[in-house]
ROVO-117859 format. One record per residue (C-alpha): x, y, z. Coordinates in Angstrom, 2 decimals. Layout:
N
ATOM        u        v        w
ATOM        X        Y        Z
...
***
This chain:
375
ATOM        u        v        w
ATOM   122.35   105.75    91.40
ATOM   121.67   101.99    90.72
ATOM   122.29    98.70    89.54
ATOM   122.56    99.84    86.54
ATOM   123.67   103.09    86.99
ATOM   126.39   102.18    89.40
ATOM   124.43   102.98    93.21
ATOM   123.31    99.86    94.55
ATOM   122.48    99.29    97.46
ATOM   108.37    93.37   104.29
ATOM   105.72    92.56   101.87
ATOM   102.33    94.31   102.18
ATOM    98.61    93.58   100.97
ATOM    97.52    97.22   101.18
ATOM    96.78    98.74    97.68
ATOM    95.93   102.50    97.02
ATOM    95.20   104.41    93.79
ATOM    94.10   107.90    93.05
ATOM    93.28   109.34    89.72
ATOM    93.62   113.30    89.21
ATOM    92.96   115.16    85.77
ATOM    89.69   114.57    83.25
ATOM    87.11   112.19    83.04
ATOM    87.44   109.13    80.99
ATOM    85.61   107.22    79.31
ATOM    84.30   103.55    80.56
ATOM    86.27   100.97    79.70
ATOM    89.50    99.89    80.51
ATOM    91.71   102.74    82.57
ATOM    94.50   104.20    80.08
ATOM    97.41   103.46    83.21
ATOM    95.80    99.93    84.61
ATOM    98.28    97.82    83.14
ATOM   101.19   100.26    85.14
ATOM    99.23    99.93    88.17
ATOM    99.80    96.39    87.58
ATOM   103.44    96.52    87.38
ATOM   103.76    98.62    90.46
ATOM   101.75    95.57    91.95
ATOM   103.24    93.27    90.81
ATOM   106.99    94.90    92.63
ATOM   104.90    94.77    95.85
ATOM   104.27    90.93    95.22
ATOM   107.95    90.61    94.53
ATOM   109.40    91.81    97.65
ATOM   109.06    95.62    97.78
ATOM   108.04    97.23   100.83
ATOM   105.95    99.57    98.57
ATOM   105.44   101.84    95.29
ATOM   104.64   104.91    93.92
ATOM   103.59   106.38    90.24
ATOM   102.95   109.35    88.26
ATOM   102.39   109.73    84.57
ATOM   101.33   112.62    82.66
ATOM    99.75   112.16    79.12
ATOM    97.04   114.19    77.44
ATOM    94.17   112.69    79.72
ATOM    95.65   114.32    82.77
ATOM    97.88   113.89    85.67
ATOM    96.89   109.65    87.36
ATOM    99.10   108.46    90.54
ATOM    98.88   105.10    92.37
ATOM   100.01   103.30    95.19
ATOM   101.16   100.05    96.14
ATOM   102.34    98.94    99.40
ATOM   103.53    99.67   102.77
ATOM   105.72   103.34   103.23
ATOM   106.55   101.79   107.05
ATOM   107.16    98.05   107.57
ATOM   106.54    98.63   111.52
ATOM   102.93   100.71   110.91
ATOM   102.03    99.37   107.71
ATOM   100.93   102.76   106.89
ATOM   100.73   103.00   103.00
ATOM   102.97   104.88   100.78
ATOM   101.72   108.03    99.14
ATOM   101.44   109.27    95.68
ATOM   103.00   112.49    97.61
ATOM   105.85   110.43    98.93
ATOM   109.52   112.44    98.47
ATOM   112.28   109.96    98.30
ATOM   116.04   110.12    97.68
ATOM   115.92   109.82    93.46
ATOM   120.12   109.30    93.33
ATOM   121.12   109.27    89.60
ATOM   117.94   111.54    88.57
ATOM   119.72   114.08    89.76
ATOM   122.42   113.75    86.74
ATOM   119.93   115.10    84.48
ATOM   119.28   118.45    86.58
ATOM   123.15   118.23    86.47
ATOM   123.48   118.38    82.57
ATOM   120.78   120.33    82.47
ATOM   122.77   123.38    84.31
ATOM   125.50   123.05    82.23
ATOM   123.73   122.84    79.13
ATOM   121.71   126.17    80.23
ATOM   125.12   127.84    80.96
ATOM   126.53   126.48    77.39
ATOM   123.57   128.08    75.59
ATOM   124.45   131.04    77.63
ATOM   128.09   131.48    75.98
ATOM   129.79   130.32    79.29
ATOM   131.19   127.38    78.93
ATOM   131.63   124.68    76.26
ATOM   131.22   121.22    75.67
ATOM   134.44   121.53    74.54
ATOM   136.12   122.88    77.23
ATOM   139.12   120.61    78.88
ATOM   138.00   120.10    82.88
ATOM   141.59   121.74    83.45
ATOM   140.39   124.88    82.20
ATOM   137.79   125.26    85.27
ATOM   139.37   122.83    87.63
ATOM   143.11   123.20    86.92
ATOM   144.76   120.17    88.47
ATOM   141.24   118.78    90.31
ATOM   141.03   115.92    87.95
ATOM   144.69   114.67    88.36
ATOM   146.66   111.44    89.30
ATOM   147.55   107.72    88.65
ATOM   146.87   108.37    85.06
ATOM   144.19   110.40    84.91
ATOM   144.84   114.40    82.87
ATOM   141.82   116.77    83.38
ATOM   143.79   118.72    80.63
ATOM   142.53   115.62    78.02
ATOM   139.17   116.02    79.81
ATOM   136.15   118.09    77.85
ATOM   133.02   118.38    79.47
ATOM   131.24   116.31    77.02
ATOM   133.13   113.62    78.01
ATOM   132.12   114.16    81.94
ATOM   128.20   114.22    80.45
ATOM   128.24   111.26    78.74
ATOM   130.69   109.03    80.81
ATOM   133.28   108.36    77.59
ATOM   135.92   110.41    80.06
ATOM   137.57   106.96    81.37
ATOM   137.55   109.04    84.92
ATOM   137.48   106.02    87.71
ATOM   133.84   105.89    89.71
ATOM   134.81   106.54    93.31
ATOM   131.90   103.95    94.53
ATOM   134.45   101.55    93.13
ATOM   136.73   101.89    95.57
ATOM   136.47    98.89    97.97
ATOM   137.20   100.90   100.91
ATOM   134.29   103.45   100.18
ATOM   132.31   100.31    99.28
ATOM   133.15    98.94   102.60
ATOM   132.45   102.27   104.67
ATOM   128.89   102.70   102.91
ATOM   127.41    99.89   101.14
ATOM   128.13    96.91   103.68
ATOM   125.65    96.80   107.02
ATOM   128.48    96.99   109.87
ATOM   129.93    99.91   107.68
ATOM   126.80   101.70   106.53
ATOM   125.52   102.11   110.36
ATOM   128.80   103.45   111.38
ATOM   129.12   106.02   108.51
ATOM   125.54   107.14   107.45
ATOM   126.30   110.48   108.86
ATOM   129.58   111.12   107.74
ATOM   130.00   114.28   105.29
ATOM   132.05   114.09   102.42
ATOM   132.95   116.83    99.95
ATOM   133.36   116.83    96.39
ATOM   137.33   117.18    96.55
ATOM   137.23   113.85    98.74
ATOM   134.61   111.54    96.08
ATOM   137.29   113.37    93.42
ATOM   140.46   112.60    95.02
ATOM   139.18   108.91    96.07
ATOM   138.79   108.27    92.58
ATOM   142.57   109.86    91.93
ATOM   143.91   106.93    93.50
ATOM   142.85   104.54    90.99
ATOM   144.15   104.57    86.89
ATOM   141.61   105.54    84.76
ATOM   139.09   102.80    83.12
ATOM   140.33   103.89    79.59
ATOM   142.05   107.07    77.61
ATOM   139.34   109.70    77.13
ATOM   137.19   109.11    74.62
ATOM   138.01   105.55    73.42
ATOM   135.09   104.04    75.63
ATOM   132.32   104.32    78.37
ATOM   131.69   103.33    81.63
ATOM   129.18   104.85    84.09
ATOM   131.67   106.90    87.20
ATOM   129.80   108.79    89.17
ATOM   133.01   110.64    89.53
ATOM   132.11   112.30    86.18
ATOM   129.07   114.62    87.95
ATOM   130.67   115.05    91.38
ATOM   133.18   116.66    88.69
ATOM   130.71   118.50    86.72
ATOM   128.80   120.14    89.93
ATOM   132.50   121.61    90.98
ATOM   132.33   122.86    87.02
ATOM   129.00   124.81    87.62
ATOM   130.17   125.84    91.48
ATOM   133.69   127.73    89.65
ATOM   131.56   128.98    86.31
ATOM   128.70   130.95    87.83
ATOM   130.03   131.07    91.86
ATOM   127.22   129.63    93.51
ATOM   126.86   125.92    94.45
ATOM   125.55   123.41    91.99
ATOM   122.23   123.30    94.33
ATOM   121.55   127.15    94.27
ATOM   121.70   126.75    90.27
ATOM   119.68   123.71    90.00
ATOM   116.98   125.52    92.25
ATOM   116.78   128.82    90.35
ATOM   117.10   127.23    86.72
ATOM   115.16   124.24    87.17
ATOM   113.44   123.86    90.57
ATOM   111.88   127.21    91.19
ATOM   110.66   127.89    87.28
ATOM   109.16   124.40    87.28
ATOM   107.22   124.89    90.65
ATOM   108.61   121.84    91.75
ATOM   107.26   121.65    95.27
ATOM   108.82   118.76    96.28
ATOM   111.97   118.55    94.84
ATOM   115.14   119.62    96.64
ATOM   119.09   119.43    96.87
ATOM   119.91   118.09   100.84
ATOM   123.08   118.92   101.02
ATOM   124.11   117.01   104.57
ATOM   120.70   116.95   105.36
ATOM   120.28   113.35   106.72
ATOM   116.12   113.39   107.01
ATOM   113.75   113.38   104.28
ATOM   111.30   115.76   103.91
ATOM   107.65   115.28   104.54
ATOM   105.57   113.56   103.41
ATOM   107.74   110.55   103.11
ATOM   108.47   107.16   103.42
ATOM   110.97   104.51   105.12
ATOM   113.45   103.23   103.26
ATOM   114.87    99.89   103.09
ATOM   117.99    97.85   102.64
ATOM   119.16    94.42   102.71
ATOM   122.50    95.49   101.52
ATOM   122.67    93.01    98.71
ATOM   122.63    89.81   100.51
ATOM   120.30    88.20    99.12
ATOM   117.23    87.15   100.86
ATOM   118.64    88.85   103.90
ATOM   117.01    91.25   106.55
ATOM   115.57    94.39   105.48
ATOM   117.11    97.42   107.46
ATOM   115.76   100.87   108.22
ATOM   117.90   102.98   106.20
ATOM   116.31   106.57   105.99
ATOM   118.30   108.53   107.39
ATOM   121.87   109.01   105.46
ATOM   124.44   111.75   104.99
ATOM   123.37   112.32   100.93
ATOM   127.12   114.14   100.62
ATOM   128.15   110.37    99.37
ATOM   126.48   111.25    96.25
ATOM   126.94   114.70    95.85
ATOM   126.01   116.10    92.37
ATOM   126.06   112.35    91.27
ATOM   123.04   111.30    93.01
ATOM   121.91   113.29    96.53
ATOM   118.64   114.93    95.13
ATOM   114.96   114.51    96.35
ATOM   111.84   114.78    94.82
ATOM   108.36   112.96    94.43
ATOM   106.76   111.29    91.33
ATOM   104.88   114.09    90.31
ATOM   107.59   116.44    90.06
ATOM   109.95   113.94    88.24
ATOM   107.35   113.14    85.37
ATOM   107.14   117.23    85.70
ATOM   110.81   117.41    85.10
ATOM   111.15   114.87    82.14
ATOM   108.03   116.15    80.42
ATOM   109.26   119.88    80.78
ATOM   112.86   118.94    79.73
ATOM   112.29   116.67    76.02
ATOM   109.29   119.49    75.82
ATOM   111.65   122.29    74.90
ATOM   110.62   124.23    78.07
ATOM   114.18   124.54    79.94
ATOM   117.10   124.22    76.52
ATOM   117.00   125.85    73.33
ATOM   116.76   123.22    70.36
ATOM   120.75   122.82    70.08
ATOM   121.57   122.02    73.37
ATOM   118.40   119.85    73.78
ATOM   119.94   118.21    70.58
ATOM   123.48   117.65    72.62
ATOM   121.74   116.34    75.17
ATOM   120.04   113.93    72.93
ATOM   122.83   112.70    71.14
ATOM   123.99   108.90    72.13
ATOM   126.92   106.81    72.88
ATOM   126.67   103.17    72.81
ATOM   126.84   101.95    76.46
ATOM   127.76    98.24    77.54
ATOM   127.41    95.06    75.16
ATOM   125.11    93.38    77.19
ATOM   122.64    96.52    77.16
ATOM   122.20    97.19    73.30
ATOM   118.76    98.78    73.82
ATOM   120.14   101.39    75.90
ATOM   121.72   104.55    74.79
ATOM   123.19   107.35    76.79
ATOM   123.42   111.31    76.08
ATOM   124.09   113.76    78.46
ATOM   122.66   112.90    81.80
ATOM   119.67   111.64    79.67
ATOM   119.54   107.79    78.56
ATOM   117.48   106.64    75.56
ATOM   116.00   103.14    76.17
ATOM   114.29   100.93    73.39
ATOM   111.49    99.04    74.94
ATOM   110.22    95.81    73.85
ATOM   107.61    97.35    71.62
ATOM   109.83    99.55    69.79
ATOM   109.19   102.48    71.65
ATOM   111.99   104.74    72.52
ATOM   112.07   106.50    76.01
ATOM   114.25   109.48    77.29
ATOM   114.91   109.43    80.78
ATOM   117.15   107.88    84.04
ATOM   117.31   105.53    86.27
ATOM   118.45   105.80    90.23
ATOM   119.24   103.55    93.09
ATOM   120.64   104.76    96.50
ATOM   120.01   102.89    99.70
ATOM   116.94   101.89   100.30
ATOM   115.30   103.87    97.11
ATOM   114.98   102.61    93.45
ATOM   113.43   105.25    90.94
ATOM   112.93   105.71    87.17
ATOM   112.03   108.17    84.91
ATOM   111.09   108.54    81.48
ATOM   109.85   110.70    78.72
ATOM   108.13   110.38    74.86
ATOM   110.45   112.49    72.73
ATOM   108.23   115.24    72.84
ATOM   107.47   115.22    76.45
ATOM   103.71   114.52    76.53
ATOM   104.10   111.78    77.85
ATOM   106.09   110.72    80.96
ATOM   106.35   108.69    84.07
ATOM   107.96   108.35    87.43
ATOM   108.25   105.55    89.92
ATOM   109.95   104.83    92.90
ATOM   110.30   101.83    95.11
ATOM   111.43   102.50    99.18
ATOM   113.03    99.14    99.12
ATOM   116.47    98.26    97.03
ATOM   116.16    94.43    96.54
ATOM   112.93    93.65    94.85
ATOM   110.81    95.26    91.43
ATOM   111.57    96.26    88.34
ATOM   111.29    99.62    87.04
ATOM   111.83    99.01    83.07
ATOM   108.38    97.01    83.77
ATOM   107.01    99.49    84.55
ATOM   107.74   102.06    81.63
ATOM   106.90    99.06    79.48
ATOM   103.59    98.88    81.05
ATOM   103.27   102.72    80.83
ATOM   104.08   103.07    77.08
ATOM   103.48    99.97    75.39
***
């Protein structure tokens, strides 16, 4: 989850690059001007980077960076990291899967699954349809709002006193209860990550297995996606891996170790793992028509306006549409969690795609690098 997507949370000299998939011919490399991007993050203040796109010359990867400020070993194109918000696509993409499957519906009021879940100071799960949990227009409040969660988890004395703590969906849900809602269903939109802790309890009470076991049968296990996984409490990453870093939004503060984390904080809004390759996997597999039939692909493709002051971003159904500076237009999300910024994106067709993640939360930008990628 992110800055932009609502989870938000030294230097190194060491560059690294590998290039997999068919010759090409000399001349400028297709992907240079993304391997200056991910660079150019490094130079900015990011412990370190990682890449993957996939377009019709092949699968390239690079490296920038340090994966561990203490060793100044280098990050991996294999790196896993914690991708947050990503994990709102697998989300949508469960429910979509279990829409085409006769179900559920878009339509359906969250009461209907979750009588009385989505209840309090305002807010009516009975005025709730699932669309509206997909595409954030529900007015539900974001739990990460709450200053005492803020406090407990986003803050340094609070983070390193509560990083193991294990929260379940009910709690994120009934943290959020205590607030009004933004707005009456459907009359807005504001990111709440409260919208996909929501829908994972949705998929849990449809089929009766947890939101992870689906995600890993429909999604994980058909796409061979090696690296990608659902945590749970699980407080370690996987190997290989990187550290991860925080300054906890002070600016030009210290940069702390933050690796190791309860992911239950995020729950089906944000605790998934996975590596480069398997996200630009993911994207290109999803807007290629290999895991929705057309009509739900086309749900999941159509757009709300989000804020004012991001016009050239649209979002669908756990799937945002971004215009970039050249006029291209991107499918694809964004994620932030401590000490991990990520992004991935998609052509329309899915031929082309890219993933990249940064193991440090204050430095980089991501959008550069899809602009480098695809314009």
């Amino acid at each position: 989850m992110r800055a932009r997507t609502a989870w938000v949370g030294g230097t190194a000299l060491l560059l690294t690059a590998a290039l997999a998939g068919p010759a090409v011919a000399a001349g400028p490399a297709p992907h240079e001007r993304t391997r200056e991007a991910v660079e150019a993050a490094v130079e900015a203040g990011a412990p370190g980077a990682t890449v993957t796109a996939r377009d019709g010359h092949g699968v390239w990867s690079a490296t920038a960076g340090v994966g561990d400020t203490r060793t100044g070993e280098p990050r991996s194109a294999a790196d896993r990291f914690r991708v947050a918000s990503i994990t709102k696509t697998f989300v949508a993409t469960v429910l979509l899967q279990l829409e085409a499957e006769g179900r559920v519906s878009l339509d359906d009021p969250v009461d209907r699954w979750l009588p009385g879940v989505v209840r309090g100071h305002g807010h009516d799960g009975r005025r709730i349809t699932l669309r509206r949990l997909l595409n954030h227009t529900s007015g539900i409040h974001d739990y990460l709002a709450d200053p005492g969660f803020r406090s407990a988890y986003f803050t340094q004395d609070g983070f390193f006193r509560h990083r193991f703590d294990t929260l379940t969906p009910r709690d994120l849900v009934d943290l959020a209860m205590r607030h009004a809602p933004d707005f009456a269903p459907g009359t807005s939109w504001r990111y709440s990550n409260t919208n996909y802790v929501v829908a994972g309890m949705v998929i849990e009470k449809v089929t009766g297995r947890p939101y992870a076991t689906e995600i890993e049968r429909r999604i994980i296990a058909p796409l061979r996606l090696g690296a990608t996984s659902v945590p749970g409490a699980r407080v370690t990453l996987p190997r290989p891996s990187s550290r991860a870093y925080s300054t906890f939004a002070v600016p030009g503060g210290p940069a702390y170790d933050v690796t190791e984390l309860n992911p239950s904080i995020a729950s089906s809004a944000g605790e998934m793992i996975s590596d480069s390759a398997d996200l630009s996997r993911f994207y290109g597999a999803l807007l290629g028509g290999e895991l929705l039939p057309a009509r739900q692909l086309k749900e999941m493709k159509t757009t709300v306006a989000t804020e004012a002051d991001a016009p050239h971003i649209r979002y669908g159904l756990g799937l945002m549409n971004t215009r970039l500076t050249c006029g291209v237009r991107v499918w694809g999300h964004d994620g932030g969690i401590h000490g991990s910024v990520s992004e991935a994106a998609s052509t329309a067709d899915g031929r082309h795609s890219v993933a990249v993640n940064f193991n440090g939360d204050w430095a980089g930008d991501t959008v550069d690098v899809l602009e480098k990628e695809f314009c």
